[in-house]
GUKERO-649835 format. One record per residue (C-alpha): residue number from 0; x, y, z. Coordinates in Angstrom, 2 decimals. Layout:
BEGIN
NUM  X  Y  Z;
...
//
This chain:
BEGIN
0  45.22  -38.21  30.67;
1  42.61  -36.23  28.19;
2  43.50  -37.42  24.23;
3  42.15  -36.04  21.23;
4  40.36  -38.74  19.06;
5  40.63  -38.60  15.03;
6  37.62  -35.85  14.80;
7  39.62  -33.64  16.79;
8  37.32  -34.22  19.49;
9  38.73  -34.34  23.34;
10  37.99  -37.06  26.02;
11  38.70  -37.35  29.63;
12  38.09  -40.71  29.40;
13  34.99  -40.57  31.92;
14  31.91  -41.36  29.65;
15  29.46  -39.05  31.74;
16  31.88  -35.94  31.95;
17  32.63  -36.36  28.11;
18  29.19  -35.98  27.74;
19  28.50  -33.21  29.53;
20  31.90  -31.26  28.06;
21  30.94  -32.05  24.47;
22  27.13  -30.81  25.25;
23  28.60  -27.39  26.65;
24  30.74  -27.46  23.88;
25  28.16  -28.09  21.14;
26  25.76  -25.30  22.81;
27  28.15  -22.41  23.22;
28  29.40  -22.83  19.69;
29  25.39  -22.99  19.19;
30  25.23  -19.99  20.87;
31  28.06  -17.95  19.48;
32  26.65  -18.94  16.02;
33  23.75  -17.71  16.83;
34  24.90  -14.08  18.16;
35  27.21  -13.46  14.85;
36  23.94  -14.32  13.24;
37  22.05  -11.87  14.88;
38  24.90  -9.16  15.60;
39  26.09  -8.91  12.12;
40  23.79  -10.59  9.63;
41  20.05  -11.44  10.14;
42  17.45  -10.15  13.14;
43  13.95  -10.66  13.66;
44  11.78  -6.97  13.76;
45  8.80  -7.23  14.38;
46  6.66  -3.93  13.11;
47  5.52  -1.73  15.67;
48  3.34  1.04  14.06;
49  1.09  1.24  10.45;
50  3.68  4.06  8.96;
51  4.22  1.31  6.28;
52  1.19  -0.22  5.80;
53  -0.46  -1.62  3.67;
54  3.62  -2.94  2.51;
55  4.25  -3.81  6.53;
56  1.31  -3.78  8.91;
57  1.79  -3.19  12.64;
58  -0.96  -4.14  14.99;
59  -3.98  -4.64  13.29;
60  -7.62  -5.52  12.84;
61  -8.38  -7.97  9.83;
62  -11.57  -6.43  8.14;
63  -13.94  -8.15  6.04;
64  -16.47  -5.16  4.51;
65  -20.12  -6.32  6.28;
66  -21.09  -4.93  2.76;
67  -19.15  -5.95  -0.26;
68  -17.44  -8.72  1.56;
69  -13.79  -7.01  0.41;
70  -11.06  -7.80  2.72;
71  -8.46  -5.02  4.24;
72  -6.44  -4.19  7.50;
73  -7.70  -1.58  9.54;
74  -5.06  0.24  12.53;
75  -5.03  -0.94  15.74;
76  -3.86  2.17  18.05;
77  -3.04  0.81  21.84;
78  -2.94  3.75  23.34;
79  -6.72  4.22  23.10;
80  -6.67  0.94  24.71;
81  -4.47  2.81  27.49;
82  -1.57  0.32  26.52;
83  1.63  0.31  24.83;
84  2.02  0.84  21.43;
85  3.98  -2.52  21.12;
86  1.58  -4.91  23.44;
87  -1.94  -6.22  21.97;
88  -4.92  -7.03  24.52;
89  -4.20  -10.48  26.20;
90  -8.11  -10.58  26.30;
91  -11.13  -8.63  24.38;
92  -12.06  -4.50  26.76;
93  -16.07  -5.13  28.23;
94  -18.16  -4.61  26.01;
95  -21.53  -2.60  27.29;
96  -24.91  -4.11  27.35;
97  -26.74  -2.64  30.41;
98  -27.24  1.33  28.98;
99  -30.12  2.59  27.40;
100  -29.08  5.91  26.63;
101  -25.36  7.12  25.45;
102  -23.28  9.35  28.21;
103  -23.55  12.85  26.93;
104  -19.81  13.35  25.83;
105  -18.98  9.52  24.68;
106  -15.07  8.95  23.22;
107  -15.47  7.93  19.45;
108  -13.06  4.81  19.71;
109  -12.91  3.18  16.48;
110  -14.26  3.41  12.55;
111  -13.29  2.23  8.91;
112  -14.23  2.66  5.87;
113  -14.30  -0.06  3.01;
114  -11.74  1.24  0.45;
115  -13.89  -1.00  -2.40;
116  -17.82  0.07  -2.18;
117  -17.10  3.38  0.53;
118  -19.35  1.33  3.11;
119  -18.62  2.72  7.34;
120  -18.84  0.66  9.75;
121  -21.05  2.39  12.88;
122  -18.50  3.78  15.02;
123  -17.29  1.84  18.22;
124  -17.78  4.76  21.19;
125  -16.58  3.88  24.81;
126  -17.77  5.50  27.91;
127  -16.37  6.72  31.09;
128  -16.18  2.81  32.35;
129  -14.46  2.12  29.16;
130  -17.16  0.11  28.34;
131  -17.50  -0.16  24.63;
132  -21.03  -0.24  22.29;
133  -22.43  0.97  18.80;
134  -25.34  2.81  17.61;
135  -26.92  0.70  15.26;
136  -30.81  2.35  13.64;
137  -31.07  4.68  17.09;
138  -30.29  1.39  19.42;
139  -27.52  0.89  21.69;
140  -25.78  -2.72  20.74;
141  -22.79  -3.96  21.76;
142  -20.01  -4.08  19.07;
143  -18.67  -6.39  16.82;
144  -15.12  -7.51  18.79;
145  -12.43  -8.32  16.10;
146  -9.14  -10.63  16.92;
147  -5.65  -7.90  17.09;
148  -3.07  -9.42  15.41;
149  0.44  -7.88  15.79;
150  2.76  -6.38  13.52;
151  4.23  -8.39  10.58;
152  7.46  -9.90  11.78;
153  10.42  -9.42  9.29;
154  13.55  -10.63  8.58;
155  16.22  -8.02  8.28;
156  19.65  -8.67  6.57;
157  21.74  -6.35  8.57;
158  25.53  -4.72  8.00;
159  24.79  -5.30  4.56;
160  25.23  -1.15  4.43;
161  28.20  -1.37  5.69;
162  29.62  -2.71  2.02;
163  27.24  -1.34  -0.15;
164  24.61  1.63  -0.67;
165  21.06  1.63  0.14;
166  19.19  1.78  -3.33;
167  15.87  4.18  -4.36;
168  12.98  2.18  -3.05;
169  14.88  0.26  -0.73;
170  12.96  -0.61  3.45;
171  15.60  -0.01  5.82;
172  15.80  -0.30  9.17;
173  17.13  2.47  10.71;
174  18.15  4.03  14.45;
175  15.30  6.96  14.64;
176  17.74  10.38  14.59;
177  15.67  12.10  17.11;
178  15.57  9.06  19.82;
179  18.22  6.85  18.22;
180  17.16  4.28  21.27;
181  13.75  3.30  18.86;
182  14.69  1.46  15.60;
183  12.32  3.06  12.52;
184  11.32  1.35  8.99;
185  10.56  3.07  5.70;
186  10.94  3.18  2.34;
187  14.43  5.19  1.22;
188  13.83  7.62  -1.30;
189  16.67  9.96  -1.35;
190  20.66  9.26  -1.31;
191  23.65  11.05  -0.68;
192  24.37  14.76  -2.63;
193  20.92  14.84  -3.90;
194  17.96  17.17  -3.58;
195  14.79  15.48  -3.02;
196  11.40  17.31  -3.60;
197  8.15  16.00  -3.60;
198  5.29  17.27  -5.94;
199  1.94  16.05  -6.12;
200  2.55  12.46  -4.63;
201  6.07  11.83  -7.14;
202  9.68  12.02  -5.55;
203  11.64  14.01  -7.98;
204  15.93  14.26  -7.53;
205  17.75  17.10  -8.94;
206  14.20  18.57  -10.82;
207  13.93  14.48  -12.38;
208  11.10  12.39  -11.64;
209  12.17  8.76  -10.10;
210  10.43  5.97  -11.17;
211  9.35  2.59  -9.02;
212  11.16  -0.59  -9.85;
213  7.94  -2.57  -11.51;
214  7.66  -5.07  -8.68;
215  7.75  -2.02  -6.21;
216  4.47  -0.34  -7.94;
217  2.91  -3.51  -8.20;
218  3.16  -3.87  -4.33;
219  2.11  -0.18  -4.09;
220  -1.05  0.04  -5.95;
221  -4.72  0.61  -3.91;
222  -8.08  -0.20  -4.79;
223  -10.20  2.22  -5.66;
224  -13.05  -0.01  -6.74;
225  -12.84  -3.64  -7.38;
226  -16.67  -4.77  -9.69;
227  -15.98  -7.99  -7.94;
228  -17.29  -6.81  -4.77;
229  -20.71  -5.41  -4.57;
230  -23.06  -4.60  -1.41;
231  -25.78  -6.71  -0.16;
232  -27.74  -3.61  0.83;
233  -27.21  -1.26  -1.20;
234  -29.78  0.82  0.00;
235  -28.73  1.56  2.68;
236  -27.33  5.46  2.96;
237  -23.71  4.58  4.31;
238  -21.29  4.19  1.08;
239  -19.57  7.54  1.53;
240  -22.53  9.54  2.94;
241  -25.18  7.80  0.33;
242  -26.56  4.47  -1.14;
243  -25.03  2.60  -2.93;
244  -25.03  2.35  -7.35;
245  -22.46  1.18  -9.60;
246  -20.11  3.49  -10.04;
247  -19.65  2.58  -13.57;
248  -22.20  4.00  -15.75;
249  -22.87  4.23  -19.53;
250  -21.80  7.22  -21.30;
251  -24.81  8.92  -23.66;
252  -27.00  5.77  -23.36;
253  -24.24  3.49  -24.69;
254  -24.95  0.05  -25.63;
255  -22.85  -1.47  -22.79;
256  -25.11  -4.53  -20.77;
257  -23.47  -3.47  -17.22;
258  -25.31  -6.58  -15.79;
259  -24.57  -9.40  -18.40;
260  -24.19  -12.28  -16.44;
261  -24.81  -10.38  -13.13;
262  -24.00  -7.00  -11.77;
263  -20.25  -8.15  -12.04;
264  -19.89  -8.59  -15.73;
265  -19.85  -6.39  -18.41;
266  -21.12  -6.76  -22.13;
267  -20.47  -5.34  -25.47;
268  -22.82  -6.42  -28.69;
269  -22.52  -3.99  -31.54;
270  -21.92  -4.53  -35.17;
271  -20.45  -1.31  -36.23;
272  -17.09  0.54  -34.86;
273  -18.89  3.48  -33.52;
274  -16.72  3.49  -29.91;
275  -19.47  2.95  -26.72;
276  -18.22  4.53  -23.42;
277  -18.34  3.74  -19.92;
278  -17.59  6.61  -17.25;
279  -16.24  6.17  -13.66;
280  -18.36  8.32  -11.45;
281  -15.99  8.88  -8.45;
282  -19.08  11.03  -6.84;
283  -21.01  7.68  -6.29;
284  -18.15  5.49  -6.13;
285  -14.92  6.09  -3.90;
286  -13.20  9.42  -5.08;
287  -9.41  9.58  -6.44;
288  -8.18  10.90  -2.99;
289  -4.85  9.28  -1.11;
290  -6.86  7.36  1.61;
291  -5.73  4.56  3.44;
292  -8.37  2.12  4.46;
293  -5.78  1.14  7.21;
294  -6.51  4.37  8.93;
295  -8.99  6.78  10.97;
296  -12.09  7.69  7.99;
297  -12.00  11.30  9.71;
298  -8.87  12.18  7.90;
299  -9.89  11.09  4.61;
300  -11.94  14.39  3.25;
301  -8.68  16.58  3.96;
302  -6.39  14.15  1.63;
303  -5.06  15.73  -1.48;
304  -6.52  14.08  -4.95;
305  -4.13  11.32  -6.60;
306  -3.66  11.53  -10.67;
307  -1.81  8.45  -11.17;
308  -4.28  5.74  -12.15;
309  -5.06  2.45  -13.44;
310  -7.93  0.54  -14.93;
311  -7.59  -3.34  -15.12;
312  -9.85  -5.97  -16.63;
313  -9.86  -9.34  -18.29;
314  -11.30  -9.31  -21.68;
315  -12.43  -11.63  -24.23;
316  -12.90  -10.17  -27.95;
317  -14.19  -11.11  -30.79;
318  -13.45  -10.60  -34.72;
319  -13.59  -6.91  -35.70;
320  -13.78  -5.34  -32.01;
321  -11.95  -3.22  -30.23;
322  -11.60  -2.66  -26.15;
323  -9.32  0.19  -24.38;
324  -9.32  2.29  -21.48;
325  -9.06  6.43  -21.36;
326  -7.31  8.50  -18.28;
327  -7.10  12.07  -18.05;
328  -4.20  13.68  -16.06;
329  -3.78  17.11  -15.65;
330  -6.82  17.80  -18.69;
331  -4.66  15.82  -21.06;
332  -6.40  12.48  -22.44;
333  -4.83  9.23  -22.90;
334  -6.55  6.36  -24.21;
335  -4.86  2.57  -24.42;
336  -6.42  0.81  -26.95;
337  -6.49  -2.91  -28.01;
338  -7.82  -4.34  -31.57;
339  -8.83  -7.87  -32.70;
340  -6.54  -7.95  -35.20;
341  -3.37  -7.96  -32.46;
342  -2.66  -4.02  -32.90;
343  -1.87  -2.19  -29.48;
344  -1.38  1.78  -29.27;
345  -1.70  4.53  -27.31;
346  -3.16  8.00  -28.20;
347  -3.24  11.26  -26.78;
348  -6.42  13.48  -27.25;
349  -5.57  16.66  -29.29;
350  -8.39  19.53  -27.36;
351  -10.02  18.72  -30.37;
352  -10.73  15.45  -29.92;
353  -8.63  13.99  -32.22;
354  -6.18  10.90  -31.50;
355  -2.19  11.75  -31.71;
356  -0.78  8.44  -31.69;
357  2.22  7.84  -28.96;
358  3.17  4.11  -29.16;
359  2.41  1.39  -30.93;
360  2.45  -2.79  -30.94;
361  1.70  -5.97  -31.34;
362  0.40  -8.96  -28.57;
363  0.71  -12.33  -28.79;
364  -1.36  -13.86  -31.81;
365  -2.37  -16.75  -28.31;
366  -3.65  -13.78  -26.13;
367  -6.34  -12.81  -28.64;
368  -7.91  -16.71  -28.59;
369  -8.29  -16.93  -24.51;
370  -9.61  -14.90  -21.48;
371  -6.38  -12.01  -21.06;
372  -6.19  -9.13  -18.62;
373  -5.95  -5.59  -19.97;
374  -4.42  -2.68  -17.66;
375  -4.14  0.63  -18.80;
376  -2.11  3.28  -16.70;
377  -0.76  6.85  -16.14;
378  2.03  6.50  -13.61;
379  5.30  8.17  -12.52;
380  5.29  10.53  -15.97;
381  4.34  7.32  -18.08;
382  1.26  5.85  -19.84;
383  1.73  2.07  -19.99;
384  -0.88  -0.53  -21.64;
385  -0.33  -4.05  -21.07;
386  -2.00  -6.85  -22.80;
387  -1.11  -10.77  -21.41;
388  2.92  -10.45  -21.98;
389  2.85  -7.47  -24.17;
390  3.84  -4.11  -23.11;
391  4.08  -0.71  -24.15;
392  5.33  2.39  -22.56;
393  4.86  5.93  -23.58;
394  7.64  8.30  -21.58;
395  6.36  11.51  -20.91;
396  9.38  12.89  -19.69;
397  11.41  13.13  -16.64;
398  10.88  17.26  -15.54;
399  8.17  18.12  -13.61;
400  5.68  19.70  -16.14;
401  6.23  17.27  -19.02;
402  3.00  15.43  -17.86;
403  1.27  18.64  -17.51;
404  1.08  21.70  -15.18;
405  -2.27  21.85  -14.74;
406  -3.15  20.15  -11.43;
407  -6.45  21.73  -10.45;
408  -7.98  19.57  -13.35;
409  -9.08  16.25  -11.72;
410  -8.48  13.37  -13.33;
411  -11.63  11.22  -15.40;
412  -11.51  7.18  -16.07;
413  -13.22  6.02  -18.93;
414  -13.24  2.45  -20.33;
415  -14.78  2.37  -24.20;
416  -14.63  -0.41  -26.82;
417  -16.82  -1.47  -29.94;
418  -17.52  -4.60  -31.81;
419  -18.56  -7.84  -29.16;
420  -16.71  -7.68  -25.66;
421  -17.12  -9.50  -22.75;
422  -15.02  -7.70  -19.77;
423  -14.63  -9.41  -15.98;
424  -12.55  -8.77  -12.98;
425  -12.88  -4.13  -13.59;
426  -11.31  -2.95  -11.21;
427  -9.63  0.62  -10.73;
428  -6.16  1.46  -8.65;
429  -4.41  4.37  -7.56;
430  -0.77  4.93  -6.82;
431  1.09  5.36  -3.22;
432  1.08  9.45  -2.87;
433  3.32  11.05  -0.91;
434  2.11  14.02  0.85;
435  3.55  17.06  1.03;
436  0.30  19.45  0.58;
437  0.71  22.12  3.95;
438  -2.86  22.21  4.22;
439  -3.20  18.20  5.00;
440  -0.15  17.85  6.89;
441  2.74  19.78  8.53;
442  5.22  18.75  5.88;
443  8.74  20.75  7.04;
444  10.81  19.19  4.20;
445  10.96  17.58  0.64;
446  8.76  19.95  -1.03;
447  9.13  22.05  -4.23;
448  9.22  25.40  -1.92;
449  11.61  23.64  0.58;
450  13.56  21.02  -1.12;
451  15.79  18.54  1.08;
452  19.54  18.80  -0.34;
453  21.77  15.75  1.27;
454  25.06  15.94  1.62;
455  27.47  12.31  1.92;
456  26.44  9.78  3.88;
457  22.47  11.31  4.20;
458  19.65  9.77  3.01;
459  15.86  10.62  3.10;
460  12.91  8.00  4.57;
461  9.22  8.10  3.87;
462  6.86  5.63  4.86;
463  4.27  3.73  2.19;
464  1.31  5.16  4.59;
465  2.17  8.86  3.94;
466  -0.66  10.25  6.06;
467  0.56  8.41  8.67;
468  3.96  8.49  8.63;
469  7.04  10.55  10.79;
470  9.67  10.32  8.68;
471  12.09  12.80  6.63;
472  9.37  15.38  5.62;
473  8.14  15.77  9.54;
474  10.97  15.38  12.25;
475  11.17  18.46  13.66;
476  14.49  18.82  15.57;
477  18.09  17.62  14.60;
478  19.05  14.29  14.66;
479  21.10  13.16  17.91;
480  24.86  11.54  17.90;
481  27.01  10.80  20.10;
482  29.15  13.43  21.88;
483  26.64  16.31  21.45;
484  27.13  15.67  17.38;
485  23.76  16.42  15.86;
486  22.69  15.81  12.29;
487  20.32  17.97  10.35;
488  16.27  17.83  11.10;
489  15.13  15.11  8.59;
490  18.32  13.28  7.61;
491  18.87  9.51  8.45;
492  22.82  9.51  9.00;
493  24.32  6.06  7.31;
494  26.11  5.78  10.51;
495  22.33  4.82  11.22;
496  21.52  2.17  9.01;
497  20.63  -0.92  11.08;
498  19.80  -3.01  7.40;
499  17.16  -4.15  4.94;
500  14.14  -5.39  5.07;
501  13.93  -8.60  2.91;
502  10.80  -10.89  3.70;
503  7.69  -11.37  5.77;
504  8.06  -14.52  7.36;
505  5.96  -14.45  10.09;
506  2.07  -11.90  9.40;
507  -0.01  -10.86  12.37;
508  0.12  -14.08  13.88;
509  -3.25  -14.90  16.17;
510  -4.38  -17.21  18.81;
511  -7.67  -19.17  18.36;
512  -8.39  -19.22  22.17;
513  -6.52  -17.66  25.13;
514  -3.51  -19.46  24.12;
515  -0.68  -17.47  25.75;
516  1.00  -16.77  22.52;
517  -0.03  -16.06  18.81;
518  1.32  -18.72  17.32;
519  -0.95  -18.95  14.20;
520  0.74  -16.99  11.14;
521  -1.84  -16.22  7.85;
522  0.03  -17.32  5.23;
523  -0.96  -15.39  2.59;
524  0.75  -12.45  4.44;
525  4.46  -14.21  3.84;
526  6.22  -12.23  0.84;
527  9.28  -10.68  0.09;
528  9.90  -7.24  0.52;
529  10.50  -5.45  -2.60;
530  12.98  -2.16  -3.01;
531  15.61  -0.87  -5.30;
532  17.17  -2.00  -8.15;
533  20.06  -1.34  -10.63;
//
């Protein structure tokens, strides 16, 4: 007769079918863990598409610049494969070597640009055998055949919407209205009873500008030019259309040594405080304009420009110096300044040139004695100078024109200083910009001529690759429930809301043969996902 031992545990009796009981036993309670788990609080997703890049990548080329040697993701679109979106090439398409002369109508297959020093790659073409090959200096090569990795794979802490709201900024994972059999991911940017409108790149609720939690813009700025990284050949004409120069260049014959301790440093000597100026030249460097080096170069002349800026460097200064940075938004000037004796502020340009002072500081006595990054920025309706732990912010106000109405005037980075400097690491960012400009994309929703007003329970995606993206600004029939319900074109229903995304645990893994699986992660892809915040 069975008995039940002190740990509540059952036995027949008969070692070998004890065995096999408490096995069973231990798996299907293994098993049933392991389904709550899943059902109701964490699932694996792993990212299908680029709408989110660069926060979430889906399948995807790593890209290091043949130039510059800067490293970024580049799109990997399967269908021109003739596959799947969600399946990556088990083995690398033929690659051509017998042609001497391209077919007369060849199928442009693949391109990027190097968001750092502008350099294009020749263009990967494919012919009628789907046999791929280059142009390279009027001869036909074959091309360069990078590893795909898949999509980042993501942990997602589900029915956790169930108890409490999404928050601004938050990645959800959501049932796609329009086919709710596809799960989407995005970026939430507009909750229930609000009216969401986008205006030059900002997300504005009820006429109010909303600002990125800090760690959410620090995950969302882009290179626009890093000094770090600088061509090999820089004559060649291929840097957006040209050769190559530094796109920093001295204002007036300034006394700046752009070259100090090679092309990567730069130098300030002067024993007066007469201020010497350097200009960014964004006609030889990489414009201001919302690209994505993630996707197709082809798109990147029709994006609108971006105004929200930042210039970053690490500085040592000497007694009786001065270092700063200038940024003009919508024809107003801003300049961040830092002085030897500790002093922070930052100044608005009267039209008359003369400085209106906003905000002003003190850093840390420490900072002044060691190598200390400087970043100056106008972002979200802010100017904000940081100096090693110091901080100051200058609010320009929450409305849409406080910053300015004047958007035709495009913006102008300048970084200036006098005394003895020594600046390394320059480098120059934009902000994510959401698009809504008609003439760049057919945005339906979310703008200032057709603002989005959500009712309870409706909320408002956008992905962090706006060009790229179907979200709430594009869908372009209602949303499907059940029963014939239907919700309205460009709201994601709560009764949607699958969860959030929390952490990257497992980045474009990769094989390093014909291993049947890609079981090699790159760590420095694992992070958490950053949203919302109180």
């Amino acid at each position: 007769m069975p008995f039940t031992s002190g740990k509540n545990e059952i036995y027949s009796g008969n070692a070998k079918i004890d065995t096999v009981y408490h096995t069973a036993e231990w798996l299907i309670t293994a098993f049933a863990s392991t389904l709550v788990f899943i059902v109701f609080i964490m699932q694996v997703y792993r990212i299908p598409t680029g709408s989110m890049a660069e926060t979430l990548r889906g399948a995807h080329f790593r890209v290091r610049c043949a130039e510059c040697g800067y490293r970024y993701d580049h799109d990997f679109l399967a269908r021109q494969y003739g596959i799947s979106d969600t399946l990556t090439p088990s083995e690398k398409l033929p690659i051509v070597h017998q042609i001497s002369t391209p077919p007369d109508s060849p199928e442009k297959y693949l391109s990027s640009r190097c968001p750092n020093c502008g350099y294009s790659e020749p263009p990967i073409y494919r012919d009628a055998n789907k046999r791929l090959y280059t142009i390279e200096h009027n001869r036909i090569k074959p091309p360069h055949m990078r590893t795909v990795f898949k999509g980042d794979q993501i942990f997602v802490l589900k029915s956790i919407y169930q108890f409490f709201q999404p928050k601004r900024w938050d990645v959800i994972v959501f049932k796609n209205p329009t086919d709710p059999r596809i799960n989407y991911i995005k970026r939430c940017i507009g909750l229930p009873n609000e009216t969401i409108e986008i205006v030059d790149g900002d997300v504005y609720v009820d006429k109010k500008i909303q600002r990125k939690p800090d760690k959410v813009q620090e995950e969302l700025w882009m290179v626009i030019y890093d000094n770090d990284y600088q061509p090999a050949h820089p004559q060649e004409n291929e840097f957006n259309g040209h050769n190559w120069q530094q796109p920093f260049e001295k204002v007036s014959g300034a006394a700046w040594n752009l070259a100090a301790n090679g092309p990567s440093v730069f130098e300030l000597d002067t024993d007066n405080n007469t201020i010497q100026r350097i200009r960014y030249n964004n006609r030889q460097g990489n414009d201001f304009r919302a690209t994505y080096a993630y996707d197709d170069p082809s798109s990147f002349p029709h994006m609108p420009i971006c105004s929200d800026l930042m210039v970053s460097y690490n500085l040592d200064i000497q007694n009786h110096s001065a270092a700063g940075a200038q940024i003009r938004k919508y024809g107003v000037i801003y300049q961040g300044w830092l002085y030897a004796d500790g002093k922070l502020q930052i100044t608005r340009l009267t039209p008359g040139g003369q400085p209106i002072v906003l905000e002003e500081g003190q850093c840390d006595r420490d900072d002044l004695q060691k190598t200390t990054r400087f970043r100056f920025a106008t972002v979200d309706h802010q100017v904000v100078l940081e100096y090693g732990s110091a901080r100051l912010v200058d609010d320009l106000g929450t409305s849409m024109n406080d910053a300015g109405a004047n958007r035709t005037i495009n913006p102008e980075v300048q970084i200036m200083g006098y005394g003895k400097l020594k600046l390394t690491h320059i480098g120059l960012y934009r902000d994510i910009h959401y698009i809504n400009e008609p003439e760049v994309m057919n945005v339906l929703r979310g703008t200032q001529d057709n603002p989005m007003i959500l009712k309870d329970d409706e909320y408002f995606a956008c992905g962090d690759n706006s060009p790229f993206s179907a979200d709430s600004r594009l869908w372009p029939t209602e949303g499907l429930g059940n029963n014939g319900q239907t919700y309205p074109a460009g709201v994601v229903p709560k009764d949607y809301l699958v969860g959030k995304g929390i952490v990257v645990h497992w980045p474009g893994g990769y094989r390093l043969g014909k291993e049947p699986i890609r079981w090699i992660p790159y760590v420095d892809g694992i992070k958490i996902i950053y949203g919302g915040k109180d």
